[in-house]
C-alpha positions in Angstrom: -3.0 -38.6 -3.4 -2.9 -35.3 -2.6 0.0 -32.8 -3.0 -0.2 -31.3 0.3 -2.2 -31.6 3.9 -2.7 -29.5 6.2 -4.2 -30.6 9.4 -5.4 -29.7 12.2 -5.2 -25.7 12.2 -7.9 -23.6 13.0 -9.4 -22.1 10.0 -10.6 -18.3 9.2 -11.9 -19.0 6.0 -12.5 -15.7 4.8 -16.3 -15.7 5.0 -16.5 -13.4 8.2 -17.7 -16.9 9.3 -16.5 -18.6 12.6 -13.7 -20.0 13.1 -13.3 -24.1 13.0 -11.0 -26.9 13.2 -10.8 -28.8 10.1 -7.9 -30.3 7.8 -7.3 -29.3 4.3 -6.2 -30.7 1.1 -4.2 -29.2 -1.8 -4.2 -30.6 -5.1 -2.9 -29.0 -8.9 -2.7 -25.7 -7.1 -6.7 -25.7 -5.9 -7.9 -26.4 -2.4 -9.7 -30.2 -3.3 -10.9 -30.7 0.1 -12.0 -29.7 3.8 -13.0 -31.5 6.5 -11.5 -35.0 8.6 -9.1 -35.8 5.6 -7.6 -39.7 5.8 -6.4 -40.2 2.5 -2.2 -39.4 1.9 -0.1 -37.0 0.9 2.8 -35.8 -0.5 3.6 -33.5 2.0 1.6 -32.9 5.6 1.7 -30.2 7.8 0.9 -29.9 10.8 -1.3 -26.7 11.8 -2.2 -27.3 15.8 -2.2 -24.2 17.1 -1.9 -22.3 14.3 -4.7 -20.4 12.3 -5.4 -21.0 8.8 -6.2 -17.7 6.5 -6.6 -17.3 2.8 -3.3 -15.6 1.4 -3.7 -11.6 2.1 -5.0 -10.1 -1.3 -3.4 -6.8 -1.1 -4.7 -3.9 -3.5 -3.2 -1.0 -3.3 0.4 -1.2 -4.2 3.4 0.2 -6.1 5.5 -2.7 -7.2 4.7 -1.6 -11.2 9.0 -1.2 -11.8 9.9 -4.1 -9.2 7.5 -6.4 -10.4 9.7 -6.4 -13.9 13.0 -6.8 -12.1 12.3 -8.7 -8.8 10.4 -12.2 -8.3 9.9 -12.3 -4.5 8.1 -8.9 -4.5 9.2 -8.0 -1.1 8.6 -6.4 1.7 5.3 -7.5 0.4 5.4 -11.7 0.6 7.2 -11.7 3.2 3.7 -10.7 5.3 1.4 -13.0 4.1 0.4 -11.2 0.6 0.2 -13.4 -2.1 -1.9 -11.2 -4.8 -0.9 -7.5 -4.9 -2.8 -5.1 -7.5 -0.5 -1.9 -8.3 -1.2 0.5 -10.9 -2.6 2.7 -8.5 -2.6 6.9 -8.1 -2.5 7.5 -12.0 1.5 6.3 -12.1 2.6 3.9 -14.0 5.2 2.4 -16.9 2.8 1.5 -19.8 2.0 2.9 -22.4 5.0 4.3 -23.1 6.7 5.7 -25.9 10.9 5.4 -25.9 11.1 9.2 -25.4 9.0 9.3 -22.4 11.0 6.7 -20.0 12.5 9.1 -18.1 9.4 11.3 -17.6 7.5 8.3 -16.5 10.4 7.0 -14.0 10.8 10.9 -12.8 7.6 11.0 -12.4 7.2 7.7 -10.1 10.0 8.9 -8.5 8.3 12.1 -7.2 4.9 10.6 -6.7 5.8 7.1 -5.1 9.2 7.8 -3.6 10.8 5.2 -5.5 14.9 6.0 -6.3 14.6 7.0 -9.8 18.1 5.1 -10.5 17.0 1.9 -9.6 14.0 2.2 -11.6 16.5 3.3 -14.6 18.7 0.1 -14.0 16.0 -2.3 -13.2 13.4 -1.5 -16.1 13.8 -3.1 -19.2 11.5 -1.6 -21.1 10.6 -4.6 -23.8 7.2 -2.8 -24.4 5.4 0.3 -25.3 1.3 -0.4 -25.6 -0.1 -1.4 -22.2 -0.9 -5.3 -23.4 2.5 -5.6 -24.3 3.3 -4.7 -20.7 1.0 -7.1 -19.3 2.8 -9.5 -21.6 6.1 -8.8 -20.2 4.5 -9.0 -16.5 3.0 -12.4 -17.7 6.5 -13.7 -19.0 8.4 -12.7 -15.9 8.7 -15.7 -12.9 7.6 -14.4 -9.8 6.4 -15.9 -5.8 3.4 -14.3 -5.8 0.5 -12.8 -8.1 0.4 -9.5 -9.8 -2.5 -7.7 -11.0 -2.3 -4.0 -12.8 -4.2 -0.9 -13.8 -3.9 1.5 -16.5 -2.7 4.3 -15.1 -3.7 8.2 -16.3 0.0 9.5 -16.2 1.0 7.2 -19.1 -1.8 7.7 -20.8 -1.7 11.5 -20.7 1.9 11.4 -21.5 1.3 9.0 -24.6 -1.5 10.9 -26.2 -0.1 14.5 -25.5 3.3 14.6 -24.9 5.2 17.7 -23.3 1.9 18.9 -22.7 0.5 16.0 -21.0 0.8 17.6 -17.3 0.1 21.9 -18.4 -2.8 21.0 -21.1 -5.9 21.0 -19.2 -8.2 21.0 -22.8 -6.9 18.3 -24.6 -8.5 18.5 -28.1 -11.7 16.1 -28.4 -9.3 13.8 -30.5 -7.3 13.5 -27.7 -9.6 12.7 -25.3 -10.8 9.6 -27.7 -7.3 8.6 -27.9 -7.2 8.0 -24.1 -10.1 6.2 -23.6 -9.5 4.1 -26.6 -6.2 3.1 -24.8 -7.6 2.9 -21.6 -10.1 0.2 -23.2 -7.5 -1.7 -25.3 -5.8 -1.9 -21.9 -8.6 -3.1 -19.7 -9.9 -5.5 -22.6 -6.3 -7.4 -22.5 -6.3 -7.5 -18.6 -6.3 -4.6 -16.2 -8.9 -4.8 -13.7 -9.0 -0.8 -14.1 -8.1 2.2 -14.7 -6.2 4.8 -12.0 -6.1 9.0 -11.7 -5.0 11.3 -9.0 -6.4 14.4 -8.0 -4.2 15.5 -5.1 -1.9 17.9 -5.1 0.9 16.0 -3.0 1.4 14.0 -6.2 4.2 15.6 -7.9 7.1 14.9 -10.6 10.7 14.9 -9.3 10.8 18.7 -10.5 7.9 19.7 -9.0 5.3 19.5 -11.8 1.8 18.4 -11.1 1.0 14.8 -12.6 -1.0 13.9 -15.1 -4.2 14.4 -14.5 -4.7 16.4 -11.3 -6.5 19.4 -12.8 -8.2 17.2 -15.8 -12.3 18.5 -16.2 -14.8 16.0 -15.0 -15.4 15.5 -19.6 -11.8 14.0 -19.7 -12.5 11.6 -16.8 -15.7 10.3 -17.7 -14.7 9.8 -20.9 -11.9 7.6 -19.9 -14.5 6.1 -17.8 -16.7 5.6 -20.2 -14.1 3.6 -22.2 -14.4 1.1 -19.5 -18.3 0.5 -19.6 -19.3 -3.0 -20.6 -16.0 -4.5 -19.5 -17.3 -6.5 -16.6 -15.5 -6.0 -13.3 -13.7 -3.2 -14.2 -12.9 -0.3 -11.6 -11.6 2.9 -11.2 -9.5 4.3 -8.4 -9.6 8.1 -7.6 -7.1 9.7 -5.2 -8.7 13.1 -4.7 -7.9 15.9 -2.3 -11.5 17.0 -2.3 -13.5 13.9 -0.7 -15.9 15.4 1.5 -16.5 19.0 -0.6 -20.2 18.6 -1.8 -19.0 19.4 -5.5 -16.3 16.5 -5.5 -18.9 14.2 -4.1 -21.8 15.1 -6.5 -19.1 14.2 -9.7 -18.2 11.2 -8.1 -21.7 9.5 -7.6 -22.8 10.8 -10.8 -19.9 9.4 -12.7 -20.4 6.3 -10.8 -24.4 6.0 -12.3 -23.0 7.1 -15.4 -20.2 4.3 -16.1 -21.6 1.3 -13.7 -18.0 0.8 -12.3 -16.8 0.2 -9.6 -14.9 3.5 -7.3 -12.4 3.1 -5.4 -11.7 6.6 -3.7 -8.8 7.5 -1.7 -8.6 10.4 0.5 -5.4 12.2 1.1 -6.0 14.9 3.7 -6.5 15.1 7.5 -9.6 17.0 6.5 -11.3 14.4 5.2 -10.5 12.2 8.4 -12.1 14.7 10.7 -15.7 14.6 11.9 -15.9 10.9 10.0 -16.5 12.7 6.7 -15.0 9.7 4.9 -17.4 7.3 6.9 -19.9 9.6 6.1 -19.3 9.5 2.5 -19.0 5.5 2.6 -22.4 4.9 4.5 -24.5 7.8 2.1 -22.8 5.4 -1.2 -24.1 2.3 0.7 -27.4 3.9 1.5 -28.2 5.3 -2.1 -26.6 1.6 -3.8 -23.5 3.6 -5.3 -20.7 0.9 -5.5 -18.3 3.4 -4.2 -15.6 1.8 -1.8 -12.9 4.3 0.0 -9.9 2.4 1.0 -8.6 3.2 4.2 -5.2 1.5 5.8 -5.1 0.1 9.2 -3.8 3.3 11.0 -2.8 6.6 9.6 0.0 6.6 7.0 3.0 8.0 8.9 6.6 9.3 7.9 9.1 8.0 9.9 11.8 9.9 10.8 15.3 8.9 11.3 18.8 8.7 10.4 18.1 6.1 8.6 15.3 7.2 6.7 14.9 10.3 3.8 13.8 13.0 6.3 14.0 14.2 10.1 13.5 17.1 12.1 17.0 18.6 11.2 17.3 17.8 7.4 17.0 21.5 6.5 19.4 22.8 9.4 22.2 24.8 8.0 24.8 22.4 9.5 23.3 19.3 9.0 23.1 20.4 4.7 27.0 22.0 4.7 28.4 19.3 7.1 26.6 16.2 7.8 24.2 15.4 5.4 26.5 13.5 2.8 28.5 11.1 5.9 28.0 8.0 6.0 25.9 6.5 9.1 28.3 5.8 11.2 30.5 8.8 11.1 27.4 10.8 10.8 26.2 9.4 14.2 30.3 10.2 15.8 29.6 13.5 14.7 26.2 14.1 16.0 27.4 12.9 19.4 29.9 16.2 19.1 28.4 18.6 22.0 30.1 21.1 19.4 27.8 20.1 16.6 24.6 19.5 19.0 25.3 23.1 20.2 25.3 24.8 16.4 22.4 22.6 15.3 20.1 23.8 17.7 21.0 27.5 17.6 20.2 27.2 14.2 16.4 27.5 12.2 15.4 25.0 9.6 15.7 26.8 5.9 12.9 24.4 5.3 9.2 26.3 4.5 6.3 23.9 4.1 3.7 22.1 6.0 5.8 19.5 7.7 8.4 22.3 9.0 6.6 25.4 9.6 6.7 24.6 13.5 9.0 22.1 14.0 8.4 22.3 18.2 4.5 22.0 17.7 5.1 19.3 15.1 7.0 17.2 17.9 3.3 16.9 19.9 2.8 14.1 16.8 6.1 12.2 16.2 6.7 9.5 18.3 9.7 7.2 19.0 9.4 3.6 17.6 11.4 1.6 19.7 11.9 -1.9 19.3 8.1 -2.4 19.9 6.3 0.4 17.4 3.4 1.5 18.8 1.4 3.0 16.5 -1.7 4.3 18.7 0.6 6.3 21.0 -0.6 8.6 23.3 0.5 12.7 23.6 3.1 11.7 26.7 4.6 9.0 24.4 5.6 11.9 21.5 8.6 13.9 21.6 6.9 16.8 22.6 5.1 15.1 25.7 8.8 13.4 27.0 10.2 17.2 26.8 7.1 18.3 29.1 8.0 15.0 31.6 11.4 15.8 31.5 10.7 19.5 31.3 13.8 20.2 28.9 13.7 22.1 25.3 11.6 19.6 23.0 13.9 20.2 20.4 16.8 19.1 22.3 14.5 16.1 23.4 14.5 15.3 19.2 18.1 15.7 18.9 19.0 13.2 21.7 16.6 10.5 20.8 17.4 10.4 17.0 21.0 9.8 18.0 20.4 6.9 20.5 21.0 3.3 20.1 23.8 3.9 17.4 21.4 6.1 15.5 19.1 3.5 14.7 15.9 5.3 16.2 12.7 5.4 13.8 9.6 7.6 14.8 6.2 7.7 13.5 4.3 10.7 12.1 0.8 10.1 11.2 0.0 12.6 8.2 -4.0 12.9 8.8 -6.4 10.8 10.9 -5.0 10.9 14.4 -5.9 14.3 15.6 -7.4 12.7 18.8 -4.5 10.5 19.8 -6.4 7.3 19.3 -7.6 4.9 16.8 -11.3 4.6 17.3 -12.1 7.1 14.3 -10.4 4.7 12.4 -12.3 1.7 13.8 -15.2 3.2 13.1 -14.5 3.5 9.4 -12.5 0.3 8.7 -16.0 -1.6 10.3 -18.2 0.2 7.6 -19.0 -2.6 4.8 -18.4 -0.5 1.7 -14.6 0.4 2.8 -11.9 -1.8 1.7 -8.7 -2.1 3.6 -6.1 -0.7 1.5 -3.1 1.9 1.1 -0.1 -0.3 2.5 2.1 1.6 -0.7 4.0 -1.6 -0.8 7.0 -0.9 -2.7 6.6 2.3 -2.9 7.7 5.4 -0.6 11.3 3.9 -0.3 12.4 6.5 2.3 9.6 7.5 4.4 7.3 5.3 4.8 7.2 1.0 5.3 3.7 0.5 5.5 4.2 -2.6 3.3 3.5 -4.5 6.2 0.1 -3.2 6.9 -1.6 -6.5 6.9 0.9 -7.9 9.8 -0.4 -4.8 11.7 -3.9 -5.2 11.2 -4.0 -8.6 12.6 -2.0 -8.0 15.3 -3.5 -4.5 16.5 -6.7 -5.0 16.0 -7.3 -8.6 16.1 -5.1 -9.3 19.5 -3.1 -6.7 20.9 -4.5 -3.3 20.6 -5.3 -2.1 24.8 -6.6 1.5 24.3 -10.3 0.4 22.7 -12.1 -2.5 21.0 -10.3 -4.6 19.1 -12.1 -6.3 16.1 -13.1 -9.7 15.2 -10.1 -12.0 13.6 -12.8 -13.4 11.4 -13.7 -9.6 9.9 -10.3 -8.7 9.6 -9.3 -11.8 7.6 -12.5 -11.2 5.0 -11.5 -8.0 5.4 -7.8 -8.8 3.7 -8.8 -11.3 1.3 -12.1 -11.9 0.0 -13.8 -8.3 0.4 -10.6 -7.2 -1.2 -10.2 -10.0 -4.5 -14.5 -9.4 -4.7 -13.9 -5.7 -5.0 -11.5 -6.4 -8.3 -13.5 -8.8 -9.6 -11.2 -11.9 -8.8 -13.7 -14.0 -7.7 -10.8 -17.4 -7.6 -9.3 -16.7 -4.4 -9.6 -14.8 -0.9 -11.5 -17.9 0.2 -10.4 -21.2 1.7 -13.5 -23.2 0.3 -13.1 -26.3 -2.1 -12.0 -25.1 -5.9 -10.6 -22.0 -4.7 -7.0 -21.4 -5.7 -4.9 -22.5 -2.7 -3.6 -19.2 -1.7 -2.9 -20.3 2.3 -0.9 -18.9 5.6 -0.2 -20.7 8.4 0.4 -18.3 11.1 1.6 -18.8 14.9 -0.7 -16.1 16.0 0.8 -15.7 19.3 4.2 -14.8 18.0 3.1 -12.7 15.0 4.7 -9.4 15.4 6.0 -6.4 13.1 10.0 -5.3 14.0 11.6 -2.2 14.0 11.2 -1.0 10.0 15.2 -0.8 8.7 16.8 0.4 5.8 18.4 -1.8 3.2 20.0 -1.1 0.1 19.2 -3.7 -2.0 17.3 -2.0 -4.9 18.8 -1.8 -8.7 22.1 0.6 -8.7 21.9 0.1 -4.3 19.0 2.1 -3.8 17.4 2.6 -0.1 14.0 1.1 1.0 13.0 0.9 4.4 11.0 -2.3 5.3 9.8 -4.2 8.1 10.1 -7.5 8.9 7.5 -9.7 11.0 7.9 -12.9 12.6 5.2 -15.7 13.0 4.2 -16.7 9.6 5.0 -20.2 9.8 4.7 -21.1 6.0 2.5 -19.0 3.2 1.0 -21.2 0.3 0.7 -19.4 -3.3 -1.5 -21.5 -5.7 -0.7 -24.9 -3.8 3.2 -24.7 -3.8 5.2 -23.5 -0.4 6.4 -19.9 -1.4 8.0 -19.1 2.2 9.2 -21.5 5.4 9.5 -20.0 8.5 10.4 -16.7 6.9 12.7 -18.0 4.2 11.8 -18.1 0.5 11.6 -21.4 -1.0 12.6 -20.9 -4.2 9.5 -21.7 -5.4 7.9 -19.1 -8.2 4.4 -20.0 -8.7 2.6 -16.6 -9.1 1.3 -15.3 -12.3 -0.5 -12.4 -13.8 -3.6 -12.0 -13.0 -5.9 -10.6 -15.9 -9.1 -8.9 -15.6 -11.9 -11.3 -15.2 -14.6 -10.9 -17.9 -17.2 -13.4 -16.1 -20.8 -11.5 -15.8 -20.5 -11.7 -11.9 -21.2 -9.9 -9.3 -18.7 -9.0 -6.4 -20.3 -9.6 -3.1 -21.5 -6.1 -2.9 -22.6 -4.4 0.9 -22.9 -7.9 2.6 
């Protein structure tokens, strides 16, 4: 007898295969069987209608605090996701010595957006070497699978201390001390090690991480540490992707280690003129196993009143006034013709990027709605509904963030959309050596829900996307799963083939959908995240047990730690 049937759904079996209609069986938490399945069952369900995808493997992530403290690992599960790989951008919580806590939490704070007192109250702390973290990981009961990398902030801060983000010549001692900790951490069960080279990535005080200026010695070093350890990687968020010099370092270190690179690109720059395709199709060409990651669409802050940042934050009377109200009196006072009147007199006292020009910057933040559309067009911005209605654009910004109660979201895409469509984007997420990442789940808490990148990607490209080619539901589903657990050498899942694990959604297709993203305050000490809900994943399998019903979580706590696999195999490599 089997545990569980599912019959009649139509399959995407994470091949890039066709689809089919088949049954399948679940049995100890593998798939046993697929095909015309007569034999019984504990439980059946019935899949007409319905596709059937491996569980989304998901590895770019953030959830390295929550995943000690919470055992759903939302926003996350609820879309699908059913392994998630964090450890990512050089930030992390292990190793980590009892004086460094708070420089490690301040520093994932500024970094990742994540409210430093929740990560205070919801840490424990019941380790200090990284394989002791990975124990603690292991012990903690949890819906869905975790899997980690050792990241270069922790390590930095262990081996050097105060210096660990102003020392840019650590002592050749020091340098051995890293990698040796880097390998004592991959050889109990990281899939890899992590570093960021960008200078976005700062502590809460303003301090450059860990690692941004470190010399191309210090990184292939730590690199280094890693040879031999089969299926190991090592992730790169750089600044510099596409600068000739940057380039060079990264295919030679590549040659030099044999691992596997996972580059991230952080500026619009490297969007433009498909300079990140380029770089992706000269590593497939030469036989570097270099894989960019690149997310669905641009990652975009939303604005709001609801969210961390909007077009007035840094107005005089919005700081002396308004800014510490809560939302609904906040909203009452907005709607003052008084208030409106003073606001827009007055000149942000903000001077960066984002604010410089905050009437230009309107041509590229768009209203959400109750139906986001994230491949808007120039008349849908702010900017292009002031030019329609031919009124002040910044008057435009003020009325539409206080509409609907103040509830309004909109959508600024940081890099990548400088020609008001998606199709650079299509053209880079179809190249075989780039792997879908970057959804920051858990991370970014009041900016950014991208969490739910996966829900997106299926819906945008795979069905409703009217403004270019869409792409092929059985490409995006490899795409999410297998090319993604391959890459990280978990070679027991992404694939809904006989002795896989059964990591399974069931999804109404015709009713999947992403909402509005909201803010709730349900971190540690009643920190803010925004997330995004979806609707039409009818149930999501983890390891043959029923994690989620129709949205609601079973109960059920099935995942585990994943650990790096040491098996002398090869990912499915440029296929």
């Amino acid at each position: 007898m089997y545990d569980i049937i599912i019959r009649n759904g139509t399959i995407i079996d994470g091949t890039g295969e066709e689809r089919f209609s088949a049954d399948i069986a679940i049995k100890d938490g593998k798939i046993s069987k697929i095909g015309e399945i007569l034999d019984t069952c504990v439980r059946e369900i019935d899949a007409k209608g319905k596709l059937v995808t491996p569980g989304w493997v998901d590895v770019h992530t953030h959830y390295d605090g929550q995943a000690t403290w919470d055992p759903i690992l939302a926003p996350s599960s609820w879309h699908g996701v059913t392994t998630v790989v964090m450890g990512n951008c050089g930030v992390g919580f292990a190793p980590v010595k009892e004086k460094d806590r708070d420089f490690l939490i301040e520093l994932m704070e500024g970094v990742e957006d994540i409210p430093g007192a929740a990560l205070s109250e919801g840490i424990d702390w019941n380790w200090e070497s990284f394989p002791e973290y990975l124990d603690a990981l292991e012990s903690f009961p949890r819906a869905i699978d975790v899997a980690t990398q050792v990241p270069h902030g922790a390590i930095r801060a262990y081996v050097m201390g105060e210096r660990c983000n102003s020392d840019y010549a650590p002592t050749k001692d020091e340098v051995n001390q890293m990698a040796d900790l880097v390998r004592e951490g991959v050889e109990a069960g990281a899939l890899g090690f992590s570093s960021s080279k960008t200078l976005l990535h700062k502590d809460i005080n303003g301090e450059y991480m860990p690692g941004t200026f470190s010399g191309n010695e210090e990184m292939l070093a730590l690199g280094l540490g890693m040879k031999g350890l089969n299926n190991s990687v090592f992730e790169l968020v750089s600044d510099h992707l596409g600068e000739d010099e940057e380039w060079e370092w990264v295919k030679d270190f590549q040659k030099q280690t044999g691992l596997t690179v996972t580059l991230i690109a952080t500026t619009a720059p490297a969007y433009k003129n498909n300079k990140m395709y380029n770089l992706a199709e000269q590593a497939r060409l030469e036989g570097h196993e270099i894989r960019p990651q690149a997310a669905g669409r641009p990652t975009g802050v939303l604005h709001g009143l609801q969210s961390s940042f909007h077009a007035f934050v840094g107005h005089p009377t919005w700081k002396k006034e308004l800014a510490s109200l809560g939302h609904e009196e906040l909203v009452n006072k907005l709607l003052d013709p008084e208030i409106k009147r003073k606001i827009l007199s007055e000149e942000t006292t903000i001077k960066n990027e984002l604010m410089q020009d905050l009437p230009s910057l309107m041509g590229q933040v768009f209203p959400l709605g109750e139906n986001p559309n994230y491949e808007p067009e120039f008349k849908d911005s702010v900017a292009g509904i002031a030019q329609e209605q031919n009124t002040d654009v910044m008057e435009v910004m003020y009325d539409l963030l206080v509409q609907g109660e103040g509830k309004e979201l909109f959508y600024q895409p940081l890099g990548g959309y400088h020609t008001y469509d998606l199709e650079p984007h299509k053209k880079l997420l179809e190249h075989p050596n780039v792997l879908f990442g970057l959804s920051d789940g858990g991370a970014h808490c009041g900016v950014i829900a991208d969490a739910g990148m996966p829900t997106f990607i299926m819906t945008h490209w795979g069905r409703d996307r009217t403004r270019g080619d869409k792409l092929p539901l059985e490409f995006i589903v490899k795409s999410l799963t297998s090319s993604t657990a391959e890459a990280f050498g978990m070679f027991d899942r992404g694939y809904l083939k006989e002795g896989m694990i059964a990591d399974v959604n069931i999804i109404d297709f015709d009713s999947l959908r992403l909402h509005r993203p909201e803010a709730i305050f349900d971190l540690p000490a009643g920190g803010r995240r925004l997330v995004q809900r979806p609707e039409g994943y009818e149930i999501t399998i983890k390891a043959g047990e029923i994690i989620f019903d129709n949205g609601a979580h079973t109960g059920a706590l099935p995942g585990k730690l994943v650990r790096r696999n040491n098996e002398k195999k090869k990912q499915a490599f440029n296929n």
